[in-house]
N, C-alpha and C positions, 0 to 999 in steps of 0.2 A: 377472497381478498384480491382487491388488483393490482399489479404491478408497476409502478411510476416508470418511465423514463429514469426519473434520477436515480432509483431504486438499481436499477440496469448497469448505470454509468458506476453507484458505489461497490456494485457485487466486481463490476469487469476490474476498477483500476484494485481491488482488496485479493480478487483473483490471481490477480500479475505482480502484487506485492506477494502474496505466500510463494505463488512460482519460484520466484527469485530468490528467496528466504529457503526453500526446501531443495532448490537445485536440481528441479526436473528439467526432463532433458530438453525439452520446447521451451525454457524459459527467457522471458524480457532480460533483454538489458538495462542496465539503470538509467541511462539516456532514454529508453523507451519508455519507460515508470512516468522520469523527472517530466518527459515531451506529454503525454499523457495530462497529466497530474497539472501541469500547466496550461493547456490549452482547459480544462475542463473547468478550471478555476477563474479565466478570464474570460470563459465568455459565461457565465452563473449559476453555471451545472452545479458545481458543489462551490461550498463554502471554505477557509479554510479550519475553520470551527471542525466541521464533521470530516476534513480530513482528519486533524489531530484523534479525534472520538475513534475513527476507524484505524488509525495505525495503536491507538492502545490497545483495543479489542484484538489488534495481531500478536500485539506485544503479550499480551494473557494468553493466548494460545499456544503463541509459543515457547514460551517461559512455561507454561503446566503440561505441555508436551500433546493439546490438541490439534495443533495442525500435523504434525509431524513427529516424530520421535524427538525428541529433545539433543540438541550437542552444542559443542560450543559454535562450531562451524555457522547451525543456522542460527544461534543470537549476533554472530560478529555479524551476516550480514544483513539480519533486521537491524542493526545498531545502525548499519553503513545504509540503508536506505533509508532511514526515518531520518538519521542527520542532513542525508542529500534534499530529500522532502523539505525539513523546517527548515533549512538555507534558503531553498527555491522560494517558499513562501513569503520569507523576510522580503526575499525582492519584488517581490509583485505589488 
């Protein structure tokens, strides 16, 4: 199976969305996610269709405790990056 470019760009910014979400110690800033997640959007990398697709598949994993052990800590701040997310989107 080969690996797309876009395939690349969905694993990197879905990578630094859990980061954030799980709170290792290397992790993005939400400024870095939002800079990310926007530049990728405008120039046709992703959609913002398949972003929403991919932060649910975070939201499932993390709500059933696959990415990480489950706490409230990492839902507040999947709430707090998905809300920053569908904001940024609305303006584009």
């Amino acid at each position: 199976m080969e690996i797309s470019g876009k395939d690349i760009i969905r694993e990197q910014v879905k990578g630094e969305v859990i980061a954030f979400v799980t709170g290792r110690k290397e992790k993005p800033t939400l400024n870095q996610i939002l800079g990310k997640v926007k530049s990728y959007v405008l120039k046709g990398f992703l959609t913002k269709e398949e972003l929403m697709q991919m932060l649910e598949e975070i939201e499932e994993g993390v709500k059933s405790g696959r990415v990480a052990p489950m706490s409230p800590g990492k839902i507040e701040r999947f709430q707090q990056v998905k809300e920053a997310i569908e904001k940024l989107l609305e303006t584009i």
